[in-house]
VOMARKOL-374935 format. One record per residue (C-alpha): x, y, z; residue in three letters. Coordinates in steps of 0.2 Angstrom, whole numbers, plus 5000, padded with zeros to 4 digits. Layout:
XYZala ...
//
This chain:
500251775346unk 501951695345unk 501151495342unk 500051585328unk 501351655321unk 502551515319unk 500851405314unk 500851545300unk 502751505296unk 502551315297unk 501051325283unk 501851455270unk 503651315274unk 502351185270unk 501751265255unk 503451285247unk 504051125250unk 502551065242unk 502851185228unk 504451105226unk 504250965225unk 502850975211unk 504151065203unk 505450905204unk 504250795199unk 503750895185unk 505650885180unk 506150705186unk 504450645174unk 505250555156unk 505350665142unk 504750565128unk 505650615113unk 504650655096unk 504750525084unk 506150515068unk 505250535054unk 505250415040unk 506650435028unk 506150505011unk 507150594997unk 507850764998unk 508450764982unk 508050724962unk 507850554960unk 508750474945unk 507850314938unk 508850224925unk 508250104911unk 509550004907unk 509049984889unk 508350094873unk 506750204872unk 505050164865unk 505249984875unk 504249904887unk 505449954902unk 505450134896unk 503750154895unk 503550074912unk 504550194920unk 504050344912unk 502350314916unk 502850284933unk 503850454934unk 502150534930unk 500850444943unk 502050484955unk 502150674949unk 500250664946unk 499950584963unk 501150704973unk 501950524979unk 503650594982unk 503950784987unk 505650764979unk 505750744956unk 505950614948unk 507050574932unk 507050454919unk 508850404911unk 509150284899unk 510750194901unk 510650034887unk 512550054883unk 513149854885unk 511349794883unk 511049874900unk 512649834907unk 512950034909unk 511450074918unk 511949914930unk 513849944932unk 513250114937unk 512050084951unk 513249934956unk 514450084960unk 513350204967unk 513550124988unk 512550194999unk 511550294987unk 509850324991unk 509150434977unk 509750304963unk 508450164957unk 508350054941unk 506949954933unk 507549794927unk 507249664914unk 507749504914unk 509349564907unk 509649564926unk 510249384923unk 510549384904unk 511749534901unk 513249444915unk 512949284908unk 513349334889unk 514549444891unk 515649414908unk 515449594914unk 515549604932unk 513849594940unk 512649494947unk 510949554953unk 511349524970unk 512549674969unk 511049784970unk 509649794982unk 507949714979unk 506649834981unk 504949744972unk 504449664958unk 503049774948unk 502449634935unk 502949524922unk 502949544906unk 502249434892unk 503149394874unk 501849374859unk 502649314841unk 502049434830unk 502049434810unk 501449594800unk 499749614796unk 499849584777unk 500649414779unk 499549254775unk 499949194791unk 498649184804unk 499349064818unk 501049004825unk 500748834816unk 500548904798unk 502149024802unk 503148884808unk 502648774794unk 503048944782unk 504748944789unk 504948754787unk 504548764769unk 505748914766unk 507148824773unk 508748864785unk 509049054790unk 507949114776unk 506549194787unk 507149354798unk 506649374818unk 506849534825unk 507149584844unk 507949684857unk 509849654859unk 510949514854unk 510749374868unk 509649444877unk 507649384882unk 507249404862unk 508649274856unk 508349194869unk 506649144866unk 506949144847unk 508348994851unk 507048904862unk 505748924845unk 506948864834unk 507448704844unk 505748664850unk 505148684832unk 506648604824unk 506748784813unk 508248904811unk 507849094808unk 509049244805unk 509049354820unk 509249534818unk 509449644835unk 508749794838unk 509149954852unk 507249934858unk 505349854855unk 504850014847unk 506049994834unk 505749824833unk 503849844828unk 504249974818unk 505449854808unk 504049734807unk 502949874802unk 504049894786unk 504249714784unk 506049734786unk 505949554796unk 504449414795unk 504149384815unk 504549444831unk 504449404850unk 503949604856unk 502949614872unk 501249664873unk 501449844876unk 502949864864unk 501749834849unk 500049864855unk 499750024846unk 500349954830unk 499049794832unk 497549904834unk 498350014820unk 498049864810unk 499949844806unk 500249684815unk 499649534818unk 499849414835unk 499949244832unk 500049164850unk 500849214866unk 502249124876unk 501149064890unk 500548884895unk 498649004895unk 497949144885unk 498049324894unk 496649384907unk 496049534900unk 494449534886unk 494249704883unk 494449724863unk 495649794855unk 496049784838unk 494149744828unk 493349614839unk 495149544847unk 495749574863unk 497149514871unk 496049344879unk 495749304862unk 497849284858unk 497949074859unk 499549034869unk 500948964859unk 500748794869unk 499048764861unk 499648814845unk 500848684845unk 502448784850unk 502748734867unk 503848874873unk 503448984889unk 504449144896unk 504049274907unk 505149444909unk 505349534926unk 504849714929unk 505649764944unk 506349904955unk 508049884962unk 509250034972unk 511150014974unk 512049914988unk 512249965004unk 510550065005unk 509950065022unk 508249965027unk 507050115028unk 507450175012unk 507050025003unk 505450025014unk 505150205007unk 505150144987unk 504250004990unk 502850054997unk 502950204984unk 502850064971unk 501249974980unk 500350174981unk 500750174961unk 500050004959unk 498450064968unk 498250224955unk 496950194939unk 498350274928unk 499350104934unk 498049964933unk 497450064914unk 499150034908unk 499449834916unk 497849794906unk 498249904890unk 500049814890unk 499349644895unk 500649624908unk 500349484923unk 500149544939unk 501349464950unk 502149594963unk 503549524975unk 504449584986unk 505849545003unk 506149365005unk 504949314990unk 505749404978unk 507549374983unk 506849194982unk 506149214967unk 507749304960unk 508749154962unk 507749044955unk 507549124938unk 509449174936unk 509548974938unk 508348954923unk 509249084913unk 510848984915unk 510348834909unk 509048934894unk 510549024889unk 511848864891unk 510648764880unk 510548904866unk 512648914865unk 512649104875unk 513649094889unk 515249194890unk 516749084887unk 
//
């Protein structure tokens, strides 16, 4: 009786033990901790256009406000503010100064480059943060739809005839991409135009509209609506190649149909950036967050409706490509803008 009994206090000592330590090894095992979740906004985002309404940049970003309310992209708002004060100097001083701001972005132009270079403010695109490049836009010289002309080289040769600063060009800002490419017609040509500056391309085609000036350099989406209105004419586009896209429209035109200025004997090229920027100091999984919200936007109809609409080329960069490709054009803007006489002294 008493061995059975002390078997019987040997197995339940057993049992515990054995209990025990299922218990400590259930509590010794790793905990794996959940994972952080990405960074996103918590707040209304403020996207800033560093120049005027009705322009290509403005249009850009309001259409990009709206896939990405359409799309639910972004729990958070977003909203569009125009900053053009300084020809965009405003809209970049003020993201320059916001350090550390995640819920601040800006699309850019190439006034990136230009705005600094002419005037001396105090920036330099490398005081922001890259995020992508979206597209680049085109430049087309346009004329108004009642003039005689019906390519660059019955313009040029108009202008020629009507001698020194007798013909009017109209454009966005005062030496800015506009000038700048009206300076590069005007030596490659041997030509010399009056250049009147606008706020924005919408009020440049509207301008041209009303015959206020003979020509201008708007991109393709600034004066589309007025060329398939029947208001404006293209005469070629600053490109060493026509445009890709051959839907029509305006009549039988579409934007394929557009010679480039190069054929047309006016050998002048210029491309315009359309990129997405956030201030310094942002940290890496927020850029990550905006740019790949920009590729989902790229991937939406609404997006690829509007690139073919606006004629834009569809180059998209982003990291060490675009910080590569950054430099190089700020480089070309120096010498384009030394060349035409715009530095600031």
């Amino acid at each position: 009786m008493q061995q059975d009994a002390t078997r019987r206090r040997a197995g339940r000592l057993d049992h515990i033990l054995t209990a025990l330590a299922c218990v400590a090894g259930v509590t010794a095992a790793p905990v794996s901790a959940p994972e952080a979740a990405a960074w996103e906004p918590s707040k209304t985002v403020e996207f800033i256009v560093p120049a005027g309404t009705g322009g290509g940049a403005d249009q850009m970003a309001r259409l990009l406000q709206t896939i990405v309310a359409k799309h639910n992209l972004m729990k958070q708002q977003m909203v569009v503010v125009n900053k053009s004060g300084g020809a965009g100097a405003e809209g970049f001083l003020e993201v320059k100064g916001a350090k550390g701001d995640p819920h601040k972005i800006i699309i850019t132009l190439s006034n990136l480059f230009t705005t600094p270079l002419a005037t001396g403010v105090p920036f330099n695109w490398k005081d922001m943060t890259p995020v992508s490049m979206l597209a680049l836009d085109q430049f087309v010289l346009w004329v108004n739809a009642e003039a005689p002309y019906k390519n660059a080289k019955d313009y040029i040769a108009a202008v020629k005839a009507a001698g020194p600063s007798k013909m009017k060009m109209g454009g966005t800002g005062s030496k800015q991409e506009d000038q700048i490419i009206t300076a590069a017609i005007e030596k490659q040509a041997g030509v010399k135009f009056i250049y009147i500056p606008y706020k924005g391309g919408g009020e440049v085609a509207t301008q041209l509209v009303g015959k206020h000036v003979d020509s201008s350099v708007n991109n393709p989406i600034e004066a589309v609506a007025q060329w398939r209105a029947g208001q404006l004419r293209p005469l070629c586009v600053m490109d060493d190649q026509p445009m890709p896209f051959k839907a029509k429209v305006a009549g039988e035109m579409s934007w394929a149909d557009i010679p480039s200025c190069k054929s047309s004997g006016l050998d002048v090229d210029y491309l315009m950036l359309r990129g997405i920027f956030m201030a310094p100091g942002v940290k890496p999984e927020q850029v990550s967050f905006y740019a790949d919200l920009m590729r989902k936007v790229r991937e939406t109809p609404e997006w690829k409706e509007f690139i073919e609409r606006g004629a834009f080329n569809t180059t998209a960069l982003e990291g060490e490509a675009f910080r590569g490709w950054l430099g190089k054009e700020e480089a070309r803007h120096r010498q384009l803008m030394q060349e035409a006489g715009f530095l600031a002294k």
